[in-house]
C-alpha positions as CSV (number, residue, x, y, z in Angstrom):
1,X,-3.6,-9.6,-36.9
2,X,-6.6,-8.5,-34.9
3,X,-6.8,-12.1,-33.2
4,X,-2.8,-12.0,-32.7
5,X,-3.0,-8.8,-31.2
6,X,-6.1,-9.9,-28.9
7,X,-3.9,-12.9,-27.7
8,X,-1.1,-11.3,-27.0
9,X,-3.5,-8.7,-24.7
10,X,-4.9,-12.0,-22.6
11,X,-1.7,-13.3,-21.9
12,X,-0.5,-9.9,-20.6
13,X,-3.4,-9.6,-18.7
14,X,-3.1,-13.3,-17.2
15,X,0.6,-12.1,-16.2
16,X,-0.8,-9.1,-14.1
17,X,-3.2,-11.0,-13.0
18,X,-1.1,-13.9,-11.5
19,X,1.6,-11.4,-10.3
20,X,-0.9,-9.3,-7.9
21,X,-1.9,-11.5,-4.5
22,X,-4.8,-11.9,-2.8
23,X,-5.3,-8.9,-0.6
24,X,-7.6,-10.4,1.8
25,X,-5.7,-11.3,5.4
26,X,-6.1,-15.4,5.7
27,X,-8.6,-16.3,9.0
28,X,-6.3,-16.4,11.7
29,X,-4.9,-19.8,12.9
30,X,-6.1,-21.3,16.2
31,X,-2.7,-22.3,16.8
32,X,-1.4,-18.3,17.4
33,X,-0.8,-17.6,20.9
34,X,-0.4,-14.6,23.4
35,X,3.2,-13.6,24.0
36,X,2.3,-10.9,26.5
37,X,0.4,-11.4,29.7
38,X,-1.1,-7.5,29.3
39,X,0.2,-7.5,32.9
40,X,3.9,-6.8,33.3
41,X,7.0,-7.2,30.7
42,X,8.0,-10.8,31.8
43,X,9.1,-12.5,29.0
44,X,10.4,-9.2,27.6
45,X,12.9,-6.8,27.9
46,X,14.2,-3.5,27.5
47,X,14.9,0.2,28.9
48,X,12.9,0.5,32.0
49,X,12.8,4.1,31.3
50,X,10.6,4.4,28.4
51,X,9.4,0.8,28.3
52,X,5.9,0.4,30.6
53,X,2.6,-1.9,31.1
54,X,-0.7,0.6,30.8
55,X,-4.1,-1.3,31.1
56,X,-3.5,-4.1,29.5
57,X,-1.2,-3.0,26.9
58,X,2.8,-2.3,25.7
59,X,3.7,1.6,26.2
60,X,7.1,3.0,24.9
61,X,6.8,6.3,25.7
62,X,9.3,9.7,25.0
63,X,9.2,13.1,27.0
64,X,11.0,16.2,26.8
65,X,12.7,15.1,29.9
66,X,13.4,11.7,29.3
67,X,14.6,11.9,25.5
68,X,16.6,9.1,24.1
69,X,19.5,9.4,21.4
70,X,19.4,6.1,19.7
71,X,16.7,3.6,18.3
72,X,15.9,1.8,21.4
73,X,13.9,-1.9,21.1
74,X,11.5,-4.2,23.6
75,X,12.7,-7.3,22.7
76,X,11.0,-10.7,23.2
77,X,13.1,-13.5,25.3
78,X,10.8,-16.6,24.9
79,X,12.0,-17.2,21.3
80,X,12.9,-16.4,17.5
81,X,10.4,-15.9,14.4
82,X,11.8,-18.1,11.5
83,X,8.7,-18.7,9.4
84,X,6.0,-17.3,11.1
85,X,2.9,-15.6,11.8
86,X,2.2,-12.6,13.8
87,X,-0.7,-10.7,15.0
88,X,-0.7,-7.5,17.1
89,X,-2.7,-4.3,17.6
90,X,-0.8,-0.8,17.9
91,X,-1.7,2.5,18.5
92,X,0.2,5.3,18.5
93,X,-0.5,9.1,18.6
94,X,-2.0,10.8,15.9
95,X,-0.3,14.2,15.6
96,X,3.1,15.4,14.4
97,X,5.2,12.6,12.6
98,X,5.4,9.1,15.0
99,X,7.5,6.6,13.7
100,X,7.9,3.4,15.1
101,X,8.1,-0.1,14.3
102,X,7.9,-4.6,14.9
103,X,11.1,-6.3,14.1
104,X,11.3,-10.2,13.0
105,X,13.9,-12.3,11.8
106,X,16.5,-9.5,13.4
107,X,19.3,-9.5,15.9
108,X,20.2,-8.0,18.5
109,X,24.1,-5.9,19.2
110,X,26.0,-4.5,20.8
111,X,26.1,-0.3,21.3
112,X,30.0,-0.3,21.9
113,X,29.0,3.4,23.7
114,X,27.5,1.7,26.2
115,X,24.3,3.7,26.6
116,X,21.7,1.6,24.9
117,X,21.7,-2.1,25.3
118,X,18.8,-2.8,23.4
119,X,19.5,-2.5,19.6
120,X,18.2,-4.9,17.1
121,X,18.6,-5.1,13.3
122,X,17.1,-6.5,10.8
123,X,13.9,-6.8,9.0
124,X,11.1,-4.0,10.2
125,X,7.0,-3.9,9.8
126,X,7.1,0.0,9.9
127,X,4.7,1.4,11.7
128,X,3.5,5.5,11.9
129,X,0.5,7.6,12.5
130,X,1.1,9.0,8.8
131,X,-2.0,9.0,5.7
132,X,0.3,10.0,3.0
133,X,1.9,7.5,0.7
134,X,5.1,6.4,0.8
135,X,5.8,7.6,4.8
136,X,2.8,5.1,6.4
137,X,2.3,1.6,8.5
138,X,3.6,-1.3,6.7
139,X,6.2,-0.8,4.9
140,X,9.5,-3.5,5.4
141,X,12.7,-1.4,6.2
142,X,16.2,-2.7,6.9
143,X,16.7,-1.5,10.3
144,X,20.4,-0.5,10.8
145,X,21.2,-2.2,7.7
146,X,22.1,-1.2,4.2
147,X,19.6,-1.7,2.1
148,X,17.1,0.7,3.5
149,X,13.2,1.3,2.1
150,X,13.2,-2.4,0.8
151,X,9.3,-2.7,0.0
152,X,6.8,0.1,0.2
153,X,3.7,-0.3,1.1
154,X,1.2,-1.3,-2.2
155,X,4.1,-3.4,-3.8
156,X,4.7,-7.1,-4.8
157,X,8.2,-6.8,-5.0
158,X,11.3,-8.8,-4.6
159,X,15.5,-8.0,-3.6
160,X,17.4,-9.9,-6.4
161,X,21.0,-11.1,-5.5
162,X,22.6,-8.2,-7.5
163,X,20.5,-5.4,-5.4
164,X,18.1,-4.6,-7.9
165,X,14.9,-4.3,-6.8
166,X,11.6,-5.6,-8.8
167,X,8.2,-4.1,-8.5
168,X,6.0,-7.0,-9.8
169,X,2.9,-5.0,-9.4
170,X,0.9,-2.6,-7.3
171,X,-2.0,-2.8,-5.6
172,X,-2.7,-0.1,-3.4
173,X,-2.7,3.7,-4.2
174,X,-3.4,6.8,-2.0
175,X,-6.5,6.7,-1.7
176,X,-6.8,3.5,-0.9
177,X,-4.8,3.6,2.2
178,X,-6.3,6.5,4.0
179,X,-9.6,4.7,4.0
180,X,-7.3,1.9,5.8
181,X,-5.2,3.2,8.3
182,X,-6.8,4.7,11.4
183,X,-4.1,7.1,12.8
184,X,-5.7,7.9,16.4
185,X,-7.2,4.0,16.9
186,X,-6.2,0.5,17.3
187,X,-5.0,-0.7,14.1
188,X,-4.2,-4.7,13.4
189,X,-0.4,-5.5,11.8
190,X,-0.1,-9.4,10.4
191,X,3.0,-10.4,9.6
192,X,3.2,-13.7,7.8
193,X,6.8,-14.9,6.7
194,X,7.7,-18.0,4.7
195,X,10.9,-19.0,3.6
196,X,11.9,-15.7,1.7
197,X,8.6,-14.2,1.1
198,X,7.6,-11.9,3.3
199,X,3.5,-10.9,3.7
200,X,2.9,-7.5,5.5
201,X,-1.1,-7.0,6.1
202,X,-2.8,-4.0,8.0
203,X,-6.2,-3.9,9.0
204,X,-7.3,-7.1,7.7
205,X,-5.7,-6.0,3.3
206,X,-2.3,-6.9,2.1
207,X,0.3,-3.7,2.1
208,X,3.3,-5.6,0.9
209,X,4.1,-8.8,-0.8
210,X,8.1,-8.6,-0.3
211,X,10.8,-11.8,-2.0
212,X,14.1,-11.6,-0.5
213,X,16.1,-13.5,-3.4
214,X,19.6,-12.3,-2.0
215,X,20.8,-15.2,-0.1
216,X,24.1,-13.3,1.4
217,X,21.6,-10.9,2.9
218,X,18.3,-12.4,3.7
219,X,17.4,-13.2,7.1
220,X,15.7,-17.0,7.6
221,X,15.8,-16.6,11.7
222,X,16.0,-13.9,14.4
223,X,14.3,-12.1,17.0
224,X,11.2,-10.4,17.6
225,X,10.8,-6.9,19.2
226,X,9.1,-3.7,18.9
227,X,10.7,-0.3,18.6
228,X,11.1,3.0,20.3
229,X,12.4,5.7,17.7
230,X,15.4,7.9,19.3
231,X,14.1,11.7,19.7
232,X,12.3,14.0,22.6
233,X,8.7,13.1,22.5
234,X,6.5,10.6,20.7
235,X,4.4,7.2,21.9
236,X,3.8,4.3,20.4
237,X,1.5,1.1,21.9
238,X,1.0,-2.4,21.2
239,X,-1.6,-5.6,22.6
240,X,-3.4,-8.8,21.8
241,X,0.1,-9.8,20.5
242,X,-0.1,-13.4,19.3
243,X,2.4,-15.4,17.7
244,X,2.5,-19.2,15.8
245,X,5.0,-21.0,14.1
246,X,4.4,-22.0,10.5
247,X,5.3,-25.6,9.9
248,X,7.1,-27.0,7.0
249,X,3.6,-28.6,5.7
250,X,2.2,-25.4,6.5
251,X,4.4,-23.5,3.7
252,X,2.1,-22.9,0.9
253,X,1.7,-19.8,-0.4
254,X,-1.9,-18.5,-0.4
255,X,-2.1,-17.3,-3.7
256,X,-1.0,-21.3,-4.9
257,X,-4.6,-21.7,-3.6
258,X,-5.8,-18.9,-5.0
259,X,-7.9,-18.3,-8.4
260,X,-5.4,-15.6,-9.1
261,X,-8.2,-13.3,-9.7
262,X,-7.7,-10.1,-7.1
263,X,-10.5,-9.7,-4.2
């Protein structure tokens, strides 16, 4: 009994094991490159209003006087992201409650009001100022769509086709994420998407291992662009944005490579 029981504890253990990922970002590729010249928004576009170039980076910016009513978006024109990889640095400030966020896979329509002509939706890197689980950087939101909070940030998770959602395993508690996020600095988002699985990394660890397994409402292509959230007064910034397609010989998940064993 004692040697069933001890076998039955290794193979749960084993299961757990193989379930969390590697929380280590992956080097990045020599094949990323820059998107944005860090000298005007060619190649970009968006409100000119709230949408400016400040030495050397991407500022979307919201005053009292110049308030905005709806989600607003600068959105890349040089391409899509199918699967991808995606490095940036943002910034934004680090008082009151800043949310903004990097859209992938997304599209962009039409406000039949007329007043905003930058609206994307679709999949969402979330990015705030915030230290408190579950409102931080790095969670994946559905961004004008249904389904919204689809991973938080510490999950492996996945979106089955019936809308249930499965957490796989966690990996990242409160603690652990205020000693990562640095609310008034430069902080690095990776966004690494393969087929359906979705990698979210901040500051160099994993915050979300997300598997979109309903085909009716999983993106496999769309744009990319960065977000403004709709209020009176709030900044967000963004540089060094670099981008690189994953090839199909590429697609290998890292943890297939992997011991399985955590870092």
């Amino acid at each position: 009994m004692r040697s069933l029981i001890f076998a039955i504890s290794l193979a749960i253990g084993a299961n757990v094991l193989a379930e969390t990922p590697n929380l280590d970002a992956p080097p990045e590729p020599s094949t990323l490159k820059n998107i944005f010249n860090r000298i005007n928004l060619v190649g970009w576009e968006g409100d000119p209003r709230v949408w400016t170039v400040k030495e050397g980076f991407i500022r979307g910016a919201l005053t009292p006087e110049n308030p905005i009513s709806s989600n607003t978006f600068l959105i890349w024109q040089d391409g899509i992201t199918k699967d991808f990889e995606l490095r940036l640095l943002f910034r934004t400030e680090a008082t009151g409650t800043s949310s903004s966020g990097i859209q992938y896979r997304s599209k962009h329509v039409a406000d039949l009001r007329g007043k905003n002509r930058w609206i994307v939706r679709g999949y969402q890197y979330e990015v705030r100022n915030e230290t408190a689980l579950p409102n931080v950087a790095g969670f994946l939101y559905d961004e004008g769509g249904k389904r919204g909070r689809m991973g938080l940030a510490g999950e492996s998770a996945s979106m089955e086709k019936n809308g249930k959602k499965i957490v796989n395993a966690t990996f990242l508690d409160a603690e652990g994420f205020k000693t990562l996020i640095k609310p008034s600095e430069w902080n690095e988002a990776i966004i690494i998407a393969k087929g359906n699985n979705l990698k979210h990394y901040l500051n160099g660890k994993l915050v979300l291992d997300f598997t979109d397994n309903n085909p009716a409402l999983a993106a496999t292509e769309g744009l990319l662009a960065l977000q403004l959230t709709a209020g009176k007064s709030m900044w967000v910034e963004f540089k060094d944005i670099r981008l690189g397609e994953i090839k199909a010989e590429e697609r290998v998940d890292e943890n297939e490579k992997a011991s399985g064993t955590p870092k």
